[in-house]
C-alpha positions in Angstrom: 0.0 0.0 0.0 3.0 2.7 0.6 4.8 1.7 -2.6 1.5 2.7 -4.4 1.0 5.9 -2.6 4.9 6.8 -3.0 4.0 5.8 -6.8 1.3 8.0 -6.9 2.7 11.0 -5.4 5.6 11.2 -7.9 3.1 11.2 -10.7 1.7 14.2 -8.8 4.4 15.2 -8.7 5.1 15.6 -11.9 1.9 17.0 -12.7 2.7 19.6 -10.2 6.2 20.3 -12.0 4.2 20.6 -14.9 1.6 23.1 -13.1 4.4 25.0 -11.7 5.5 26.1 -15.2 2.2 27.1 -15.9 1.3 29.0 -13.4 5.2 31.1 -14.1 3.4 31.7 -17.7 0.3 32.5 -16.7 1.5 35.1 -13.9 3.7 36.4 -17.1 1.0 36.9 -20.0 -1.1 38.9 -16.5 1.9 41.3 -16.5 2.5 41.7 -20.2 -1.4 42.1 -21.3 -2.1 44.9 -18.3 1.1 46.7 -19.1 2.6 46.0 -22.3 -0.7 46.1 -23.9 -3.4 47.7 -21.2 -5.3 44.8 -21.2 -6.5 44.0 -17.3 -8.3 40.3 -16.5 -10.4 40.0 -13.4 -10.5 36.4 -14.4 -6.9 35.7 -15.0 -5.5 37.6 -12.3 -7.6 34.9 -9.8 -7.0 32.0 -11.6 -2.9 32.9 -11.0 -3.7 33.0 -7.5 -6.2 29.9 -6.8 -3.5 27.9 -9.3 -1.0 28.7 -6.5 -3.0 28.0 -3.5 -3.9 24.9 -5.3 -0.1 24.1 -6.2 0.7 25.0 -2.0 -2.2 22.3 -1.0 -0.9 19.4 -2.7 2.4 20.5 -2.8 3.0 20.1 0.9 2.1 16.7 0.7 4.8 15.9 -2.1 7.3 17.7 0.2 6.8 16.0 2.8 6.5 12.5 1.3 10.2 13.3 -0.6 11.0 14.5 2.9 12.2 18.2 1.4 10.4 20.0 4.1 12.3 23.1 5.6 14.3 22.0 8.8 15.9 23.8 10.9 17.3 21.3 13.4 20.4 22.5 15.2 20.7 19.9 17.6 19.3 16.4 16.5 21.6 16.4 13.3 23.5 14.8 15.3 21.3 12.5 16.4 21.3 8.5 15.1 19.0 8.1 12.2 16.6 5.9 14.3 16.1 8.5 17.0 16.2 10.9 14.1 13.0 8.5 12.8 11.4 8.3 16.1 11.5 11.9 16.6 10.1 12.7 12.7 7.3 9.9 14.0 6.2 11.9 17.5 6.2 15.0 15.6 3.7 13.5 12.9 1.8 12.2 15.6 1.9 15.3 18.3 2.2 17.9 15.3 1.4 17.1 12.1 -1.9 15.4 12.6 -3.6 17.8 15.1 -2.9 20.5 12.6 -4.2 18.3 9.4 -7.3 18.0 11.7 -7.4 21.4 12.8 -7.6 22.7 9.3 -10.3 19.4 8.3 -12.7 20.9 11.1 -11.8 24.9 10.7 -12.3 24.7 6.7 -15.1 22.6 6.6 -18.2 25.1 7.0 -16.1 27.5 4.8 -15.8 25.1 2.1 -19.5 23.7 2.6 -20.9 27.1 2.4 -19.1 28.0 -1.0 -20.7 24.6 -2.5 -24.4 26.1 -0.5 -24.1 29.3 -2.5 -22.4 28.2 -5.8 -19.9 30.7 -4.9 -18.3 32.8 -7.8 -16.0 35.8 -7.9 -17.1 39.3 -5.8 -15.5 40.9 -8.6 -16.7 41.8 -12.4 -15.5 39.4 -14.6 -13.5 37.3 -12.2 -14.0 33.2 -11.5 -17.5 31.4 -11.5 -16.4 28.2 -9.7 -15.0 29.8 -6.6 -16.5 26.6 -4.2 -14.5 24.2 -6.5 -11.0 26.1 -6.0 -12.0 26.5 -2.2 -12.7 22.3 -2.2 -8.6 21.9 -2.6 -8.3 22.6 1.1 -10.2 19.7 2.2 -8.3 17.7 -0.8 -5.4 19.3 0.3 -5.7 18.2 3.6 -7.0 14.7 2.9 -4.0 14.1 1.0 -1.3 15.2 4.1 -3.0 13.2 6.3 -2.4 10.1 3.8 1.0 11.2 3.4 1.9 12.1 7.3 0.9 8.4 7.6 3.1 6.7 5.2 5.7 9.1 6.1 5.4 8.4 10.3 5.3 4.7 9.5 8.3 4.8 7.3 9.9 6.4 9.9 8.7 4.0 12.2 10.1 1.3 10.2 13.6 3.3 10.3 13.4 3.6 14.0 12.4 0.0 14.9 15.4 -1.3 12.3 13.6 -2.5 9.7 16.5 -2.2 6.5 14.1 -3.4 3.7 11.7 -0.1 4.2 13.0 2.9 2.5 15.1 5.1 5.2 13.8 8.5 6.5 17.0 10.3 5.1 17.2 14.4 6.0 18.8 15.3 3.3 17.3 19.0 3.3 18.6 20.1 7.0 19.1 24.0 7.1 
């Protein structure tokens, strides 16, 4: 079952990468059509910024899967890798998962009442499908929660010696 999420997330991935780019072009073409050729879009303008609040949602879970999250350990760097794994584990479980439930219960009325009202743009020619942009939080979400899973038990794996599981390597440390 982890192999298949791992697999899956790197096809996100990529899709992401992919995104990424797009979202570079499409902030681009907003500068050049409102002042190269005064051309302003309500529409284009939001679609840059729910493209990157859609790209930070699922993003975080890639990060974290690929374990390229920001760190800034000072002192358990020099820690062995299993109580290196058993501390990434407590800090999924004490951490990680009271936030992803935190946002699951803060969002939800938010996101319900956007689906309730069909909610579009406030502005003149902006987005219609506001509630569908606002549904990546709960996606968003669902998907850390899978990932701080795999992730805690793969460190788990690490801490409790187990050398056929992939190792929890911090490669990323600031």
């Amino acid at each position: 079952m982890i192999r298949q999420i791992e697999y899956i997330m790197q096809r996100l991935a990529g899709v992401l990468a992919w995104l990424m780019l797009a979202l570079a072009l499409l902030a681009a073409s907003v500068l050049v059509l409102r002042y190269g050729f005064g051309v302003g879009s309500t529409a284009l303008q939001e679609l840059v910024i729910y493209l990157n609040a859609f790209l930070v949602m699922l993003g975080l879970s890639v990060t974290l899967l690929d374990n390229a999250h920001v760190r800034v350990d000072v002192v358990s760097t020099r820690w062995s890798a299993p109580v290196q794994a058993l501390r990434d584990v407590l800090g999924v479980v004490f951490l990680l998962l009271p936030m992803i439930v935190a946002i699951a219960w803060f969002s939800w009325d938010y996101v319900a009442r956007a689906w309730a009202i069909q909610e579009r743009s406030g502005d003149a020619g902006g987005l219609a499908g506001v509630y569908w942009f606002k549904s990546f939080i709960l996606l968003g979400d669902a998907l850390l929660f899978i990932v701080a899973v795999v992730f805690a038990v793969r460190a788990w794996r690490t801490y409790r010696g187990d050398t056929k599981s992939q190792p929890v390597v911090h490669a990323h440390d600031v």
